[in-house]
N, C-alpha and C positions, 0 to 999 in steps of 0.2 A: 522545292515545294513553292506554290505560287504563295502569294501573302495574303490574298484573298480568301484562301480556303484556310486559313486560319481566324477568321473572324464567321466565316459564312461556311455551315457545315458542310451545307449541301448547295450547290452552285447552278446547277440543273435542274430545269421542273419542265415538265410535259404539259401545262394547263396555266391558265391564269387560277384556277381554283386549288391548284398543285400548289402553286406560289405561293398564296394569300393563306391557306394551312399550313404549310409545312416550311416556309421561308425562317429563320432566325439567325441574330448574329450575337456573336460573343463579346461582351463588355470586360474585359479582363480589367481588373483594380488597377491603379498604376496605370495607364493606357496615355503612350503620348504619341501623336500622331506623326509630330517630328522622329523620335529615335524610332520606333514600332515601325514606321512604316520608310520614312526617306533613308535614316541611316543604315535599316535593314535591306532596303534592294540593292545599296552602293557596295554593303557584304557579300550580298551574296552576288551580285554582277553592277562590275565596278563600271563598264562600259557601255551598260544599257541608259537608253537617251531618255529624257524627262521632260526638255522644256526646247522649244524652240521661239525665241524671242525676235519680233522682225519690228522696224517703224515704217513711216511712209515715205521715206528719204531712200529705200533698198539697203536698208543693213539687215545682218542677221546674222544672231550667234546661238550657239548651239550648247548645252549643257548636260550631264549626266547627273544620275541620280549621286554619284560620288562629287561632281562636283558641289552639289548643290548643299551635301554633307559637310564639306570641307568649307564653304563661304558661309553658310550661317554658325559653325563652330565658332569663326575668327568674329562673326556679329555678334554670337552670343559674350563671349568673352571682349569685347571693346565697352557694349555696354554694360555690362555687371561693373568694367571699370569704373564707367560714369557715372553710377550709382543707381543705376536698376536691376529690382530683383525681384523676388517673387512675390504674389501680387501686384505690383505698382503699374499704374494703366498707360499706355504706350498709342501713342495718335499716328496713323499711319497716312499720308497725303503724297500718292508716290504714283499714281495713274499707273499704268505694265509698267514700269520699268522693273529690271527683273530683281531689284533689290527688296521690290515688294514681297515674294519669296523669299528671297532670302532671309527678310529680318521676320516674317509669320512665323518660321522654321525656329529663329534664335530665341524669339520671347516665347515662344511654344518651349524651345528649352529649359532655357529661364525658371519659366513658370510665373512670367509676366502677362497682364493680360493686352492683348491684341484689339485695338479699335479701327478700323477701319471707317475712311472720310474721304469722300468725294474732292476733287480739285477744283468745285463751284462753289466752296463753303466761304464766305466773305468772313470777316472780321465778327459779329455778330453769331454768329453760329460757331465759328471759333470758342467765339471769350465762353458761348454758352455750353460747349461739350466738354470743356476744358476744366471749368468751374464744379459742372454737374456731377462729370467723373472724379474728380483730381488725375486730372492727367499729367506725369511726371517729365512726359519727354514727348517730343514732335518731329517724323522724320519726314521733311517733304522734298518732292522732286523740284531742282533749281526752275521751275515754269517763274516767268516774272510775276504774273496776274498772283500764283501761289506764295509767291516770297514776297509781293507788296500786303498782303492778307494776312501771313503768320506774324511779320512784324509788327506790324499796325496792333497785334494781338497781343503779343507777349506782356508787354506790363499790367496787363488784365488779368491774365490767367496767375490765381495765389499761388497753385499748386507748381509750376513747368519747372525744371531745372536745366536745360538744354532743349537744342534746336539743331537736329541735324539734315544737311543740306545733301542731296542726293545730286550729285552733276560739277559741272565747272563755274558754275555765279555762284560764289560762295559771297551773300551778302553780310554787313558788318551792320545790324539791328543798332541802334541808340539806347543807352539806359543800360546795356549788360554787361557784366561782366566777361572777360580775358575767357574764352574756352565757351562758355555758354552756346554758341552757333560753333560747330565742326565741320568738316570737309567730310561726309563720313565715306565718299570710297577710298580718299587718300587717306585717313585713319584704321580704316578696315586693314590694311595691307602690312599695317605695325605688330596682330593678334597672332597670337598662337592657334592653327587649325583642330587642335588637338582639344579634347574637352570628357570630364568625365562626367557622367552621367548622372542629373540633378531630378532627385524623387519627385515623383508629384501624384495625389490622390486622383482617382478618375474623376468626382464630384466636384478638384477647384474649379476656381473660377481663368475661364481660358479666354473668352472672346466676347465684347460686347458689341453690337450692332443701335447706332440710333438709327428707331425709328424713318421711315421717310419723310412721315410728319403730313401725310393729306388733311388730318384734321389738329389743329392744336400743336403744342411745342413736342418736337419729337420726342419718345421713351427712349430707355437703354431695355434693350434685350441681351440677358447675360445668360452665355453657351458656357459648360463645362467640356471637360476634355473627350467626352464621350460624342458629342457632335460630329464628328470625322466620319466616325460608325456609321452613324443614321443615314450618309450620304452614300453610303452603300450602293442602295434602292435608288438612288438620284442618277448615279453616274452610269452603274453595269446595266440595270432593268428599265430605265427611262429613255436617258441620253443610248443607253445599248453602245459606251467605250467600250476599244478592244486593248490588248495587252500588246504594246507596241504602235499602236496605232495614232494617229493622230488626230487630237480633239481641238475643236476653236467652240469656247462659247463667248461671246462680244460681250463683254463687260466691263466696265471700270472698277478698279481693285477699292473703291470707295462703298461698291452695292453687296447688299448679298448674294446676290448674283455669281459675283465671285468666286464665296464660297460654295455655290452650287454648281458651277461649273466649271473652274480654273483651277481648283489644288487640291481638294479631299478624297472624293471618290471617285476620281479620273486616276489620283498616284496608288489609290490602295488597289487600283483593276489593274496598272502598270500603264495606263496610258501614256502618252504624251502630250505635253499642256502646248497648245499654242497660241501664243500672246502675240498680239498685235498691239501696238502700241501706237493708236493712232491720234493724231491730235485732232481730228475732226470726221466725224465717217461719210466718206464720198461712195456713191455705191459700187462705181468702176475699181475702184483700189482693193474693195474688199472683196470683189470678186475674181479680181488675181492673184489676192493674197490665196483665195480659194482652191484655183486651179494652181497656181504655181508650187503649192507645197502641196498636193493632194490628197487631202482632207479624209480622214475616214468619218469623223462625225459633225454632227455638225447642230448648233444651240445658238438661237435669236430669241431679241420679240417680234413677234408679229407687223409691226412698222417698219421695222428692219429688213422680215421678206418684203414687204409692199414697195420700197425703195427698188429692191435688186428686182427684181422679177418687172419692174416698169423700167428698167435699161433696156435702152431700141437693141442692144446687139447683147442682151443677156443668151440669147439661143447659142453665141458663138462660144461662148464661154465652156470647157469642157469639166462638167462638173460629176460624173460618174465616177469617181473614187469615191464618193460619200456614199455611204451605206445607210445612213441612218441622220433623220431632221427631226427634230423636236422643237418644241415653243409652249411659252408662258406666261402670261400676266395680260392677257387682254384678249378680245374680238378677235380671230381669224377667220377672213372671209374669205365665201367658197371660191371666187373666182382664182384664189391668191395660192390656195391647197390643188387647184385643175391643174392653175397656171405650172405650179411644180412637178406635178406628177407628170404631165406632155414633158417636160423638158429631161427627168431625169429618172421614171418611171417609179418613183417614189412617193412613199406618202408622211407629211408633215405629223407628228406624235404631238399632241398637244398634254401638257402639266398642270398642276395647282399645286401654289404653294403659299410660302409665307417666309419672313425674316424669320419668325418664331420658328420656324421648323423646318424639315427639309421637305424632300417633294410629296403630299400629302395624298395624292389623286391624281393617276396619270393612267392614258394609253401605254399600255404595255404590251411586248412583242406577239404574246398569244391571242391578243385580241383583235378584233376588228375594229378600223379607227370610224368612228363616226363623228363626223365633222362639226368640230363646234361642243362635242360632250368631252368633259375633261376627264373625264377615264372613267376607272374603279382605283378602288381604297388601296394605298400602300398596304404590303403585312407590316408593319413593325407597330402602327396605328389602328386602334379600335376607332371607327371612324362610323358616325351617324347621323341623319339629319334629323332634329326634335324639332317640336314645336313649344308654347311657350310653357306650357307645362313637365318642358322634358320630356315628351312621351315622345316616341319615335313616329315620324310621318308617315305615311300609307306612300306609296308610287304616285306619283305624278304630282304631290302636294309641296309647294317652299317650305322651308322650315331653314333653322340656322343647322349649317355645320360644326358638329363638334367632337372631340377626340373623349371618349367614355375612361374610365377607368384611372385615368392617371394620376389619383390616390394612393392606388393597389400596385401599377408598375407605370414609372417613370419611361417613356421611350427612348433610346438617346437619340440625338439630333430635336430632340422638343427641348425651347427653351427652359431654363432652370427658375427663371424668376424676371420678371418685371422692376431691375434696379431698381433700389430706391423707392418705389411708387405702391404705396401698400394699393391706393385706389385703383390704376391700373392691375391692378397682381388679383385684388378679389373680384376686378366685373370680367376678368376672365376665368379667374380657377374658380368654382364652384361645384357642388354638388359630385364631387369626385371627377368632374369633368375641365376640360379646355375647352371655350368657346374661340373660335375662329374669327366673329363678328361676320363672316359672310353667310350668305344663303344659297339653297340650290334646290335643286328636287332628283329624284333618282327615278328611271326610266323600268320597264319591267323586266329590262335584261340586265341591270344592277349600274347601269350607267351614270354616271353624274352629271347634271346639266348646270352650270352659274348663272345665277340669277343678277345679285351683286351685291355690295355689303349693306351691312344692318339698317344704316346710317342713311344710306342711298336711295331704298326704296322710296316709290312714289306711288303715293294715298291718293288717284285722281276720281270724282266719283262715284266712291266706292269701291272703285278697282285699284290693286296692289301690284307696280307693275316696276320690274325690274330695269336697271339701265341696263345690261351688259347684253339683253338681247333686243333692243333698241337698237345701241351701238352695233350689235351684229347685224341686225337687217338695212343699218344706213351703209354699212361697210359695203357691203355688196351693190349701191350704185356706184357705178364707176367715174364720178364726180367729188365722191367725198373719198380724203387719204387718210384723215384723224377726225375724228368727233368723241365729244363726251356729251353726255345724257344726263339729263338733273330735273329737280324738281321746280319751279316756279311758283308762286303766290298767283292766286287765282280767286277773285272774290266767291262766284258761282260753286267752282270745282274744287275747292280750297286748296289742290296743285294741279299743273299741267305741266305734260312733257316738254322738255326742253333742248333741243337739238345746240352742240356748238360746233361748228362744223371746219375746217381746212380743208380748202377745197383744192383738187388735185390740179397740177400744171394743165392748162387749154382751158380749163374752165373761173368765167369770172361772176360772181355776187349778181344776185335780180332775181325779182317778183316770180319769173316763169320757173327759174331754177328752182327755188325754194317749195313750188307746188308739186311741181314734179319730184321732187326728193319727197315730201310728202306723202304723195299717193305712189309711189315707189314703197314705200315703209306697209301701206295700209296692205299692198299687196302681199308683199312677201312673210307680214305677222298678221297678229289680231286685229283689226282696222281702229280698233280702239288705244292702241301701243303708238299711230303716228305721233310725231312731235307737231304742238300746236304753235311752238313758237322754234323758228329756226334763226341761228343768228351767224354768219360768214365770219371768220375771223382767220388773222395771219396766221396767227400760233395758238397751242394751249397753255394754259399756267401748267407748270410740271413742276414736282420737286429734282431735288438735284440728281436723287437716282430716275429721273426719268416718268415717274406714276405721274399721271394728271390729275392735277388737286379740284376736282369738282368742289368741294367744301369752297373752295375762292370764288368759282362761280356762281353757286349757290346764296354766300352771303351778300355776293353783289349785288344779285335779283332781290331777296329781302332786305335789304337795306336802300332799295328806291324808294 
C-alpha cells in the first residue's frame, strides 16, 4: 500500500474543481511524521532510496529510507542521554548536511521541538532565539564563521545545556564545562539503533519557525505534529513529486523553505530528497548538479531562475528529465518563464505561501498557468479575499487574504499559535479567521493575483498601488536582475513610488538609464504605477532567509 493513500483517500481528481471539493486528508491522533511515515517505508522496503546528498567538492552519498530509520534512532537515543526530552526546544544550524535529517527525525521522535536557524545568524540573533525560546541544546555544522558565532553566544543563552558540533573542528568554547561541546558524529556511533516508540499527541508542540523578521524582532511560529500533513497539497499537487523520483528544491535547512520542500511531503509521496549542500550558489554548479543526477522536479525562487537561464551556455545543459518547475516568494518575469519553456518545453508553476502555513494558492496541474497569477485556493484552506469590513471583495477588487473558518476547523499545516506573543496571535486570529497580512484580487476565472503585503501598500495621490506588480513590470526590462518597490515621503503626494534597483551584469547607474527604466514601467502598467524615484544599488537588505527587507528601505527614506 502506498503511504500516501493512507492519509489521502482519494489521490486522483479529474478537475481543479474535482480537487478543491472532494480533496481530504486524514489527521489520525498520535501522528508522527518521523515513525508514520520514515520508519514505515524502511518496513515496508528496506532498500528504497530517500535522500541523495552531494557538496560542491563532487561527493556524494546515498541513503535509504532504512537507513535514515536507523541513524536518527542512535540520535534520538544520544540525546535523550544528554538530557533532552519531550518538549525541550532544540536550535538546529546544520546548512544540508545530512544530519540535519537525521536529528528533525530524532526530536520528532523525541517529542522535542525542532527550531530551525540559518548559518547567517551572528551572536545577536543567537543570544535572542535562544533566550526567547529557552532553547536547551545547539547542534551546528563545524562552518568557522558558525562556530565563532555560537561561542561568542553560549554564556548569554540562560537556558543551553550543550553544543553539538557537526564535522571534524570540534572547537573547545571558554567558560564550559567537561562534555558541554560533543563531537556529535563520533558520539552518534556509541547509540543503540534500536528505539521503542515514544507517544506523542497530534496537537504538541513539534516545530517552531522564527519569523524572517522584514518588519520588527522576528515571532516564533509554533507547528504541531499535524504540519507534515498539510504539506501534502505542497509536495504531490504543487511541486507535482513522483514516488521514486527525484526532487531538488534549493534551500537552507534554516528557511521554511525546507520544510516545504526538502523533507515532509516529498517522503510522504515517496520521493527522493536531494540535497545539495552548497556553500555558495554559482549558477554553472547547480546546473550540473541538475543535469548530472537528472532531476524529475524541480523548486527555486525566482532569482534563482533569473541566475541560471542568464548562463551563455544554459541551452547546453540537458535538462529534460524535469517534468515539472514550480516557484514562490516573489516577481517572475515573463521573459524568465519564455526563457524556460524554449529551453525545455515547460512551464514554471508559480505558489503562495507563508512560514505560518504550507502552500496556500498555487497553479495546479489541471489548470492553465497564467503568468504572474499565483494560482487558486489550496483544498484543505477556506481561503478569501475581504475587505475592511470582512465582507468578501467583488473580482477584480484588493482586499486582504484570509483563511475563514479556522474557529470551526483547524487546518493542519496552519500554524498552531504565535509563541509567546498574545499581540501577534490576536492581529492575526480574529473573527473566526487568519489574516495573512498580504493582499490580492481574484480574476473572473477564480484566479489570484498579489498585490503585496498590508504594510507595503502605497497611498500616492489618491491611488492604492501595490509593489509586487511594480516589481513585476520593472523585472521585465532586461537591465534590472532584483528590485524592491516601497513607499517614499512626498510632501505633494504624501508617498511616491520608489524603485531599488540591481542592475544586471553590462549594464551601469545614469540619468538615461533611469528614464528609460521609467517609461518602460509606464508602458507595460498603469502609467501612474512608474517609480518617481529610482535608486541603483549593489545589493538588497535581505534577511537571512533571503526576503528583502523593504521596511529598512523604507525607514531610511523616512528618517531623512
Amino acid at each position: 500500500m502506498h503511504l500516501l493513500n493512507k492519509y489521502v483517500p482519494r489521490t486522483e481528481f479529474e478537475s481543479y474543481e474535482d480537487f478543491k471539493k472532494n480533496y481530504t486528508v486524514n489527521v489520525p491522533e498520535g501522528f508522527n511524521f518521523a515513525y508514520d511515515i520514515i520508519d514505515e517505508w524502511a518496513k515496508l522496503d528496506p532498500k528504497k532510496p530517500a535522500l541523495v546528498w552531494r557538496d560542491d567538492f563532487g561527493n556524494e552519498e546515498r541513503y535509504t529510507f532504512r537507513d535514515l530509520m536507523l541513524m536518527s534512532n542512535r540520535a534520538a537515543n544520544m540525546l535523550m542521554d544528554k538530557g533532552i526530552g519531550k518538549g525541550d526546544k532544540v536550535m538546529l544550524i546544520l546548512k544540508q548536511r545530512v544530519e540535519v535529517w537525521v536529528t528533525i527525525l530524532a526530536l520528532h521522535k523525541i517529542g522535542a521541538v525542532v527550531i530551525p536557524a540559518s548559518f547567517q545568524l551572528t551572536k545577536k540573533d543567537i543570544v535572542y532565539r535562544c533566550n526567547a525560546a529557552d532553547i536547551r541544546m545547539i547542534i551546528a555544522a563545524d562552518d568557522a564563521e558558525i562556530i565563532s558565532h555560537v561561542g561568542e553566544s553560549v554564556a548569554d543563552c540562560r537556558t543551553l545545556i550543550g553544543v553539538g558540533i557537526v564535522g571534524k573542528n570540534i572547537p573547545a568554547f571558554e567558560g564550559v564545562a567537561d562534555g558541554y561541546v560533543f563531537d556529535y558524529r563520533t558520539e552518534i556511533k556509541n547509540y543503540s539503533d534500536e528505539l521503542e516508540r515514544i507517544p506523542n499527541k497530534t496537537s504538541d508542540e513539534m516545530l517552531i519557525y522564527f519569523s524572517s523578521g522584514t518588519t520588527g524582532m522576528p515571532k516564533m511560529l509554533l507547528h504541531d505534529y499535524s504540519y507534515p500533513l498539510g504539506h501534502i497539497v505542497t509536495a504531490k499537487y504543487w511541486q507535482c513529486v513522483e514516488d521514486g523520483g527525484l526532487h531538488l528544491t534549493q534551500s537552507d535547512s534554516g528557511w521554511a523553505k525546507f520544510g516545504w520542500g526538502k523533507i515532509y511531503g516529498q517522503w510522504i509521496c515517496g520521493a527522493v530528497i536531494v540535497a545539495y549542500d552548497t556553500e555558495k550558489f554559482i549558477p554553472k554548479k547547480m546546473l550540473e548538479t541538475m543535469r548530472d543526477l537528472k532531476l524529475t522536479t524541480f523548486c527555486a525562487p525566482p532569482t534563482m531562475y533569473r541566475f541560471l537561464l542568464r548562463e551563455e551556455d544554459v541551452e547546453n545543459y540537458e535538462l529534460n528529465s524535469i517534468h515539472h518547475f514550480c516557484t514562490a516568494g516573489e516577481a517572475l518575469n515573463p521573459d524568465v518563464i519564455e526563457r524556460l519553456r524554449g529551453l525545455t518545453g515547460s512551464e514554471i508553476y508559480e505558489g503562495f505561501g507563508q512560514s505560518e502555513g504550507t502552500v496556500l494558492i498555487a497553479n495546479f496541474p489541471w489548470m492553465k498557468v497564467k503568468p504572474g497569477a499565483m494560482g487558486k485556493p489550496s483544498p484543505i484552506y477556506n481561503i478569501d479575499i475581504v475587505d475592511d469590513n470582512m465582507n468578501s471583495c467583488e473580482d477584480g477588487i484588493v482586499g486582504r487574504v484570509v483563511i475563514r473558518d479556522v474557529d470551526k476547523y483547524h487546518p493542519p499545516g496552519l500554524i498552531r499559535e504565535y509563541y509567546r506573543d498574545e499581540e501577534a496571535q490576536n492581529k492575526a486570529f480574529y473573527n473566526g479567521c487568519y489574516d495573512t497580512g498580504d493582499t490580492a484580487w481574484r480574476d473572473s476565472d477564480g484566479y489570484f493575483w498579489y498585490v503585496g503585503r498590508s504594510d507595503d501598500i502605497i497611498k500616492c495621490s489618491g491611488y492604492r498601488i501595490g509593489p509586487f506588480e511594480v516589481e513585476n513590470a520593472l523585472h521585465t526590462h532586461p537591465a534590472v536582475i532584483e528590485c524592491a518597490v516601497t513607499a517614499a515621503p512626498d510632501p505633494i503626494r504624501g508617498q511616491v513610488v520608489k524603485a531599488t534597483i540591481v542592475l544586471a551584469p553590462g549594464y551601469e547607474p545614469s540619468d538615461e538609464l533611469k528614464k528609460d527604466i521609467q517609461n518602460h514601467v509606464k508602458r507595460v502598467t498603469a502609467p501612474y504605477k512608474y517609480p518617481r524615484i529610482v535608486d541603483f544599488v549593489k545589493e538588497l537588505p535581505k534577511t537571512t532567509s533571503g526576503k528583502i527587507r523593504r521596511v529598512e528601505i523604507r525607514n531610511k527614506d523616512n528618517n531623512k
